[in-house]
ChimeraX commands (.cxc) that place a marker at each C-alpha (Angstrom):
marker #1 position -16.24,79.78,28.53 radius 0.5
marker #1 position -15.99,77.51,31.13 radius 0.5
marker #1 position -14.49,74.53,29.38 radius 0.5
marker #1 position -12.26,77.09,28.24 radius 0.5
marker #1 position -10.70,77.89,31.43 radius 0.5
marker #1 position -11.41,73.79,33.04 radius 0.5
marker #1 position -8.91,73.17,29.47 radius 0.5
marker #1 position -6.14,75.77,30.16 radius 0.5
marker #1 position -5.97,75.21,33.81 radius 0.5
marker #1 position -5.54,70.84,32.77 radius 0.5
marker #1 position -2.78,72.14,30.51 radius 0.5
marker #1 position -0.73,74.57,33.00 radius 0.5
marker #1 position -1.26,71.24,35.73 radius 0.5
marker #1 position 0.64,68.39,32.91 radius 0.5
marker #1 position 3.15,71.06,31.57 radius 0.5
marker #1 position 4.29,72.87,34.79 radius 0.5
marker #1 position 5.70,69.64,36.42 radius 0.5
marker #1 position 7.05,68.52,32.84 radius 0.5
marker #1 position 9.19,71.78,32.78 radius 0.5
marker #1 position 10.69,71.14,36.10 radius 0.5
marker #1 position 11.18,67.67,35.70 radius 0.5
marker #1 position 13.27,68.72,32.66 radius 0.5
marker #1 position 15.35,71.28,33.88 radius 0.5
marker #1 position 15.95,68.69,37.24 radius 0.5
marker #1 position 17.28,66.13,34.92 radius 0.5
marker #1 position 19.39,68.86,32.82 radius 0.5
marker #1 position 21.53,69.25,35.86 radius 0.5
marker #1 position 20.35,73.14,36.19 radius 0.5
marker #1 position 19.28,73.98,39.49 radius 0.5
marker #1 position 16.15,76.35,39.64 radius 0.5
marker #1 position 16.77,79.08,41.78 radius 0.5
marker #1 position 14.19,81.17,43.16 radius 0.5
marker #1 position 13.21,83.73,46.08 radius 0.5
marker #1 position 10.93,83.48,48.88 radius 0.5
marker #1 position 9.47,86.02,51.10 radius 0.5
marker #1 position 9.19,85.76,54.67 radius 0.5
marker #1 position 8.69,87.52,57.57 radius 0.5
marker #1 position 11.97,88.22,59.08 radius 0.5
marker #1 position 12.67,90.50,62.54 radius 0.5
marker #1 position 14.77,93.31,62.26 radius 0.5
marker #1 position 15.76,96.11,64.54 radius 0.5
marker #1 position 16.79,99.96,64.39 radius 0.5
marker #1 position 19.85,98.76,66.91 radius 0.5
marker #1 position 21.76,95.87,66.31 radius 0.5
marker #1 position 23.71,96.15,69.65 radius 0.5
marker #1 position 21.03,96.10,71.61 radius 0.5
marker #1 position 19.71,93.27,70.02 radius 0.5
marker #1 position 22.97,91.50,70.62 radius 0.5
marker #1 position 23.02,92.18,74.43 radius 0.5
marker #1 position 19.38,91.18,74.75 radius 0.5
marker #1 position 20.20,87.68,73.46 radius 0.5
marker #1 position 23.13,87.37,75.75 radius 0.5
marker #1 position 20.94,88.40,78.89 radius 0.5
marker #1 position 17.87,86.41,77.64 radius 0.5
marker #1 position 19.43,82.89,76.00 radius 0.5
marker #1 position 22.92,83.10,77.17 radius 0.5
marker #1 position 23.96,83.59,73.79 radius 0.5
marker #1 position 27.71,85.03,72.66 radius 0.5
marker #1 position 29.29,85.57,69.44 radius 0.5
marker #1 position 31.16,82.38,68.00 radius 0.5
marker #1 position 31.29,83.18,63.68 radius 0.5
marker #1 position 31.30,86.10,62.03 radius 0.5
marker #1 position 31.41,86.48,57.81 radius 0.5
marker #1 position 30.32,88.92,55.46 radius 0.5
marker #1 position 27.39,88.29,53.33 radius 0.5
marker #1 position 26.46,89.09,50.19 radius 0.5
marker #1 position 22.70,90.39,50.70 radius 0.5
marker #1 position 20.00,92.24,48.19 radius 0.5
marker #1 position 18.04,95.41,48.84 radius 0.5
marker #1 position 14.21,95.56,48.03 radius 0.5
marker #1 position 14.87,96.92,44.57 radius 0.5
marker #1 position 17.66,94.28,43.77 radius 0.5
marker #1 position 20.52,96.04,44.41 radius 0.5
marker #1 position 23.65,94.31,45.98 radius 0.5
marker #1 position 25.46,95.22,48.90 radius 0.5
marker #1 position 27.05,93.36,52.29 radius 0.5
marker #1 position 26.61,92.79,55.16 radius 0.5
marker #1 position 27.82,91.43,58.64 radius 0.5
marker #1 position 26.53,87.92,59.41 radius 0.5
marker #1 position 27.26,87.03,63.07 radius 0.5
marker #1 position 26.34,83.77,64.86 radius 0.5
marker #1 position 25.33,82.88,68.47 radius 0.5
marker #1 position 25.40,80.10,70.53 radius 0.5
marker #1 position 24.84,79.03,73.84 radius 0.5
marker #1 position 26.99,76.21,74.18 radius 0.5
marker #1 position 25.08,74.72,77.32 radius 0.5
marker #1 position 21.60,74.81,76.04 radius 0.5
marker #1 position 22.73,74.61,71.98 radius 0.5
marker #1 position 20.10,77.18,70.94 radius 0.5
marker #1 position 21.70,79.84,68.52 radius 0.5
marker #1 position 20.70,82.70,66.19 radius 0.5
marker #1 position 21.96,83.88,63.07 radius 0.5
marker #1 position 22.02,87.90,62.84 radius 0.5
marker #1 position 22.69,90.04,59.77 radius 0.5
marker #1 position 24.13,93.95,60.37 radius 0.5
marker #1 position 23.30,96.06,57.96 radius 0.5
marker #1 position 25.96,99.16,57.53 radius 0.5
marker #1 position 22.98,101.80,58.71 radius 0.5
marker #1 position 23.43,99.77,62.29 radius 0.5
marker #1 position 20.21,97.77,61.94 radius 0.5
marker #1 position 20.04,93.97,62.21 radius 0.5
marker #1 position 18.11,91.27,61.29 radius 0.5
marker #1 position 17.47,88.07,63.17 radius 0.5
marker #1 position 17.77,85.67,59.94 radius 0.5
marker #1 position 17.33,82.30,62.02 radius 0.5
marker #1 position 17.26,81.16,65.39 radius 0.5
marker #1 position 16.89,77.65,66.79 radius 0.5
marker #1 position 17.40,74.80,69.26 radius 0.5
marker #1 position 19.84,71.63,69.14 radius 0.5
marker #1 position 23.14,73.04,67.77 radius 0.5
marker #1 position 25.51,70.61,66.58 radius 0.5
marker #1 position 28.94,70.76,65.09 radius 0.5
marker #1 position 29.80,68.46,62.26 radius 0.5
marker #1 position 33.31,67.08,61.83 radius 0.5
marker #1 position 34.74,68.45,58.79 radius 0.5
marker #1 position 37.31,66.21,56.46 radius 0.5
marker #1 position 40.97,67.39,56.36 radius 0.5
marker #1 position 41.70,68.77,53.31 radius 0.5
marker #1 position 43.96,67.45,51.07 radius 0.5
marker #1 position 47.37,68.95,50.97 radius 0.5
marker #1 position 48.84,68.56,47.40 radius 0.5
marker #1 position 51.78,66.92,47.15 radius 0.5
marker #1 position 55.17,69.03,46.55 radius 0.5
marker #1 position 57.09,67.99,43.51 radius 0.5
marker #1 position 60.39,68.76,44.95 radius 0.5
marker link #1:1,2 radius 0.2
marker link #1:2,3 radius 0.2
marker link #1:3,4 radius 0.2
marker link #1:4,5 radius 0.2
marker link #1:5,6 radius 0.2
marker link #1:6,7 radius 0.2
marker link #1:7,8 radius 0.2
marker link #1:8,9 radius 0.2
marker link #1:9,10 radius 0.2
marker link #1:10,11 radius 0.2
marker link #1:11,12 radius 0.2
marker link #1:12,13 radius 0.2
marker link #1:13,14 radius 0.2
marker link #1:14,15 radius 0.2
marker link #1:15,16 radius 0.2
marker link #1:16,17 radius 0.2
marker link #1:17,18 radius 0.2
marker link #1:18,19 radius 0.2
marker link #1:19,20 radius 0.2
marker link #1:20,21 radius 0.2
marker link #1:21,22 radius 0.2
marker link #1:22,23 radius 0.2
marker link #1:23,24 radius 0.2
marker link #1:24,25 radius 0.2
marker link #1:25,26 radius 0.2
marker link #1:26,27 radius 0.2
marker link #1:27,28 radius 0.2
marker link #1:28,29 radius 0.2
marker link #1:29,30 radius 0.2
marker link #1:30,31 radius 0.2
marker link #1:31,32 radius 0.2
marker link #1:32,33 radius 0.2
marker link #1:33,34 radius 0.2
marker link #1:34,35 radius 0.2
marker link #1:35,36 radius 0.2
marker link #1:36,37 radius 0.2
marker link #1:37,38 radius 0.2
marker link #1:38,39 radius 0.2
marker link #1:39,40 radius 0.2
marker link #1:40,41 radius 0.2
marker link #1:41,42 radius 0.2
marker link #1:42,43 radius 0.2
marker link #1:43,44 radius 0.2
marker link #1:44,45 radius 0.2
marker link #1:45,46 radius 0.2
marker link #1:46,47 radius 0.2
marker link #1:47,48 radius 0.2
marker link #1:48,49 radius 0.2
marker link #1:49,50 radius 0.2
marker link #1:50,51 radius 0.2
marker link #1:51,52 radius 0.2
marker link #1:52,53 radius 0.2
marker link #1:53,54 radius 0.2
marker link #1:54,55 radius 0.2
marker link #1:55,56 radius 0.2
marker link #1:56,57 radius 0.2
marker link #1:57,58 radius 0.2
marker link #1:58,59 radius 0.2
marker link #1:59,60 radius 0.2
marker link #1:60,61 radius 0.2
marker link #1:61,62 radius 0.2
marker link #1:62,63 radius 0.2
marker link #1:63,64 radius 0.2
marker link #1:64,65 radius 0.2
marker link #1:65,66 radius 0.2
marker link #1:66,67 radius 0.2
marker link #1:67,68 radius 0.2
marker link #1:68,69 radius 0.2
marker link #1:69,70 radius 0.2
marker link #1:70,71 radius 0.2
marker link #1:71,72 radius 0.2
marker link #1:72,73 radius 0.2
marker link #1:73,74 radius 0.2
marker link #1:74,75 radius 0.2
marker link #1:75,76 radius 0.2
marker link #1:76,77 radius 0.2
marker link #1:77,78 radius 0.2
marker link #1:78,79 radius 0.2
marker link #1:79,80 radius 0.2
marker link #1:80,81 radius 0.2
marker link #1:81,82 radius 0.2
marker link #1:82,83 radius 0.2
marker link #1:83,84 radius 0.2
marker link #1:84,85 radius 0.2
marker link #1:85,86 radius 0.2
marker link #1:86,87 radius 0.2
marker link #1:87,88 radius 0.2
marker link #1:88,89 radius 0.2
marker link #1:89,90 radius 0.2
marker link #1:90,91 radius 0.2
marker link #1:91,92 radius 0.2
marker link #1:92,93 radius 0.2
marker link #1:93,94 radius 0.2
marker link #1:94,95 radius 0.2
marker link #1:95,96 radius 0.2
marker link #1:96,97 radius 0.2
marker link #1:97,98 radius 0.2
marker link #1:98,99 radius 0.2
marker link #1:99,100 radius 0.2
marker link #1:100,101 radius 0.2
marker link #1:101,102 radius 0.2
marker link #1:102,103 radius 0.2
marker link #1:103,104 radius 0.2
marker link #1:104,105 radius 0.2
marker link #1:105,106 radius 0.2
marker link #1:106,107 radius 0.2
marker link #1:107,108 radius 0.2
marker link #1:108,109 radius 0.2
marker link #1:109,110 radius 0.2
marker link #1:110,111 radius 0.2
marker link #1:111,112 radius 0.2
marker link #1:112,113 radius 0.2
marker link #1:113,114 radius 0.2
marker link #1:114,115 radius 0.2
marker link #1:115,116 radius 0.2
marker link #1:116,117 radius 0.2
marker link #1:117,118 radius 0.2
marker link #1:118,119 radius 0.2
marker link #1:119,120 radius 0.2
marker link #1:120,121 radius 0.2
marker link #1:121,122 radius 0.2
marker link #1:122,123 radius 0.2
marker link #1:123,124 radius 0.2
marker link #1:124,125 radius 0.2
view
C-alpha cells in the first residue's frame, strides 16, 4: 500500500507542472481564486472619515466594480481610492449597496505612471 501511494503522489508531482506548462504555452491564461482575509465594515462612511483623520487620506478615483457574492452570484459595487498625496500611502475601498465596505488594499509609495496618448484615427475627409 505504501508504494502505492509513494507511485501516485510521483505521478500527480511530473504531470501537474506538465499541464500548466501546456496550457502557458497554449496562450490560455489560468485563472483562478484566492481567499484572503480582507477587512470590512457595517459603515462605510465611517470608515472613510477614519482614514481621512488617521492617514490624511481623501477620495481621488472612483469606478464601479464588478464583484462576486459567496455563492457566486454577480453584482457591483463602488470602488473608491485614497491617497495622501504628501505621504503617498493610499487604500482601495469597495461599497457594497447594503452600505458596508471593504478595505481591498492599502499601501505605501504611491506613484503615478505616465500614460501614452492615444492615437486619434485619422479623418478621411
Amino acid at each position: 500500500m505504501k508504494i502505492i501511494i509513494q507511485i501516485y503522489i510521483f505521478i500527480i508531482a511530473f504531470l501537474a507542472p506538465i499541464s500548466t506548462y501546456a496550457s502557458e504555452h497554449n496562450n490560455e491564461i489560468e485563472v483562478f481564486t484566492v481567499q484572503k482575509p480582507i477587512m470590512c465594515v457595517e459603515s462605510g462612511s465611517l470608515l472613510m472619515s477614519d482614514l481621512l483623520s488617521k492617514y490624511g487620506e481623501n477620495v481621488f478615483a472612483l469606478g464601479v466594480g464588478n464583484i462576486l457574492n459567496m455563492r457566486g452570484m454577480r453584482g457591483i459595487a463602488q470602488i473608491i481610492y485614497l491617497l495622501n498625496i504628501e505621504t503617498k500611502s493610499f487604500t482601495i475601498l469597495e461599497f457594497h449597496p447594503s452600505g458596508k465596505a471593504c478595505i481591498l488594499s492599502s499601501g505605501e509609495n504611491f506613484e503615478l505612471v505616465d500614460m501614452p496618448e492615444p492615437e486619434v484615427p485619422k479623418s478621411k475627409i
